[in-house]
N, C-alpha and C positions, 0 to 999 in steps of 0.2 A: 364668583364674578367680580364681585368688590377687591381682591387679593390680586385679580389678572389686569384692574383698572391701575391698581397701585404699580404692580409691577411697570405698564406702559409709562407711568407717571413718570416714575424714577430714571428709567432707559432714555426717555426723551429729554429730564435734564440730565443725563451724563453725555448724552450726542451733543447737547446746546454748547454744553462744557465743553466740549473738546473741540466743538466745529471754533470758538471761540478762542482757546487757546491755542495760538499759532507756531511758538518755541518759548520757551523758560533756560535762560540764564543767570549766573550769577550776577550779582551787584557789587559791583569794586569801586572803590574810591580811594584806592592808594594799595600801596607794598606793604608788607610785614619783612623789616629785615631781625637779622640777628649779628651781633657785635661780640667779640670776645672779647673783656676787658683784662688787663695784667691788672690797672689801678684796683678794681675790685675785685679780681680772682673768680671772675664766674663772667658765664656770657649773659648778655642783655638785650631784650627785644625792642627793635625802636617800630612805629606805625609813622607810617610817613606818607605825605597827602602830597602828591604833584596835582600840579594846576590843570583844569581841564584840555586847556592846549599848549599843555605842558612841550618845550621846545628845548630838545639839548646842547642846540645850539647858543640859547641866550643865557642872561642871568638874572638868578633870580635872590630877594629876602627870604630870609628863614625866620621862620619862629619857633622856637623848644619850650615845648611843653613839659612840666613835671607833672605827675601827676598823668601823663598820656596813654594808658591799660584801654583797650575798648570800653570796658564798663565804667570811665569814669571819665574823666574830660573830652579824649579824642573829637568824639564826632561832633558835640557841639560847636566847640570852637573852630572846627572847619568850617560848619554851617555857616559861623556867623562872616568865618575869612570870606568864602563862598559869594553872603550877601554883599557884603564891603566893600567886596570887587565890582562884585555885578552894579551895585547900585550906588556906590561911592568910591574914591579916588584911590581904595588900598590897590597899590599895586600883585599882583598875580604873586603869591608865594608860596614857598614851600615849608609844611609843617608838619617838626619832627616831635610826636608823642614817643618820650621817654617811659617804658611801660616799667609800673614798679616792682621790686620784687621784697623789700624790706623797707617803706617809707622812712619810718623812724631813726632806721640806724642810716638811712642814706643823707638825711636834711638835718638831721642834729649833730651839732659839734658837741663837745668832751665835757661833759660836767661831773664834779666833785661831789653833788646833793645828791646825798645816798636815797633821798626818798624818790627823785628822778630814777639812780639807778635801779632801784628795788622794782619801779613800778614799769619801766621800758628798758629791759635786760639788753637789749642790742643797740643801745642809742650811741650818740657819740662819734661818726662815721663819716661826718660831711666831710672832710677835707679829702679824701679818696676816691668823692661823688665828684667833687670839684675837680680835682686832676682827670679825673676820669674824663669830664664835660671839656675840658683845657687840650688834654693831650691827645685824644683819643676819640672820640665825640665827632668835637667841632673839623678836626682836621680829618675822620673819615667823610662827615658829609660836605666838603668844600673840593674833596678827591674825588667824590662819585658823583657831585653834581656842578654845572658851573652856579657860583653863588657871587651876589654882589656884599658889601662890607659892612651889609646891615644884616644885623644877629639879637634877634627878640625873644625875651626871656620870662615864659607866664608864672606864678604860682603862687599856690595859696597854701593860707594855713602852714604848718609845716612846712610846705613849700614857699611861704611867702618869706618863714625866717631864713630858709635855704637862698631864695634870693636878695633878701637883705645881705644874709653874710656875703655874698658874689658881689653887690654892689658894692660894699664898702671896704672888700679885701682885697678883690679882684676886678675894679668897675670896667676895666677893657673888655671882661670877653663880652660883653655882650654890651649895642647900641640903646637897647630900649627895654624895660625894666618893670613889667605890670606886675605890683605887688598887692596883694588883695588879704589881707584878715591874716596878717602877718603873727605868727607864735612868739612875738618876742616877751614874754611871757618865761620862755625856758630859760635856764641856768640864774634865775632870778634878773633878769633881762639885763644880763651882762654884756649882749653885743649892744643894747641901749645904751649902755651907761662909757662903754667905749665907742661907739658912734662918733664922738667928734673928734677924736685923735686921730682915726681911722679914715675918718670925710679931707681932715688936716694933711694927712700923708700919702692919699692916694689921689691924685689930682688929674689923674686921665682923664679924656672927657667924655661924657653920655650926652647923648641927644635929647630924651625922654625916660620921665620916672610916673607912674602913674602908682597912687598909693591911695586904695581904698577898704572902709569897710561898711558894715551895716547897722543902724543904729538899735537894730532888733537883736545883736549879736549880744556877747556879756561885755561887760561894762571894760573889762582888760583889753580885750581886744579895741574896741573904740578907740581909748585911753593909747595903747600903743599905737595904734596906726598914725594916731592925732600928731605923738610924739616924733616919729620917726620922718612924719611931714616936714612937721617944722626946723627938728634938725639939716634936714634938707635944704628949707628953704634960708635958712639960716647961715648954712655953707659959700651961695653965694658961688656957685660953681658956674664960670662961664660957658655960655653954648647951652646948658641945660634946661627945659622944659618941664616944670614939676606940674602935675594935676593932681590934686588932693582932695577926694570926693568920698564924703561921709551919704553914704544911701539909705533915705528915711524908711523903705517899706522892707528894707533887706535883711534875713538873717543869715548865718553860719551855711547853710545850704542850701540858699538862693545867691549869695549875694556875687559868685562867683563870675555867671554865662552877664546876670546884669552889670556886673564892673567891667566887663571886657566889650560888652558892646558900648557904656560909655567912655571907656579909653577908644575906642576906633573911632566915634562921631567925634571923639576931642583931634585925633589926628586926621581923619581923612575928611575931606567936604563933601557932599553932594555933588554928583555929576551933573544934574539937572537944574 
């Protein structure tokens, strides 16, 4: 009797269940495309978030993400694009996570320090990641979507030295420049130490540079970001917006989702 009560038990929540579930579908928040690159010699996945009422008629900001694999940036940073909309002045944009396939050898330039190459066998590469982003990139997603002439540039870590070097060798392709816990660190921080030749001879103009890190991170990191601030601010580049924000509670992998929501409250205001 006890076995025939259980049996009714279970039957009754499997009928609850289903009288309840009406239809399951999947959950999408964007495309997965694929790019053939010539610059790198292999195809590349981008993840890419159109705006809820996304219009192909109009135009929209882009933001490129490094660092954009599902497992690792993507979705937060739409989240917070997402909130920023909803509940502050970012205008509706489109964001292209660059998904990785060799971080290392994509964000580091060419270094001579054998204990560098000993210990990261495929580094040295960025200049290829750069054309890539320059010729290939930017001018597929401008072709397949309408986009207006602001182009935002996220990355950290490795990634932050990858958009360091883009600022300072290449500062047009992109409008706005969120650099976070920058590796300048690598080739004994030789894009540091040419930084001001580099700020001297490329003089296009940027909108916004937002450069942060965490004071819970190691002490090089702090030290560079501090530096590459001031170089900045130092330059004296007309039109430009520096925000340079050291974050007290932040380390190496937090300091990332919190420096991008406070670069948005630095650029967009409250709707309300």
């Amino acid at each position: 009797m006890q076995h025939f009560f259980k049996t009714l038990f279970f039957l009754a929540l499997t009928l609850s269940a289903s009288a309840q579930t009406t239809s399951i579908r999947p959950l999408a928040i964007g495309d997965v495309a694929t790019i053939s690159s010539t610059a790198l010699q292999e195809t590349r996945t981008l993840n890419i978030y159109l705006p809820e009422n996304y219009d192909p008629s109009k135009e929209y900001p882009v933001l490129y993400l490094l660092d954009g694999t599902l497992n690792e940036d993507f979705l937060h940073i739409v989240g917070l694009a997402q909130f920023f909309n909803m509940m502050y002045t970012m205008p509706e944009s489109i964001i292209i996570g660059i998904a990785n396939v060799d971080r290392k050898r994509d964000f580091t330039f060419h270094t001579e320090l054998q204990e560098l190459k000993d210990k990261y066998p495929t580094t040295g590469h960025s200049e290829a990641f750069i054309q890539f982003l320059e010729t290939e990139l930017q001018p597929y997603i401008d072709a397949t979507y309408k986009t207006t002439d602001t182009k935002m540039l996220i990355g950290q870590s490795l990634g932050g030295l990858l958009a360091t070097e883009i600022l300072l060798k290449k500062p047009a392709l992109f409008t706005h420049y969120f650099i976070v816990s920058p590796s300048l660190w690598w080739d004994n921080e030789s894009l540091l130490k040419a930084a001001p030749q580099w700020l001297e001879k490329n003089s296009a103009p940027i909108r916004y540079v937002y450069v942060s890190a965490g004071k819970k991170e190691a002490r090089i990191m702090r030290r560079e970001a501090k530096k590459i601030a001031r170089l900045l601010r130092q330059s004296k580049r007309t039109g430009m917006r520096l925000v340079f924000n050291m974050m007290p509670e932040e380390d190496h992998a937090t300091v990332l989702h919190r420096s991008i929501y406070a670069a948005f409250l630095s650029l967009y205001p409250p709707r309300y």
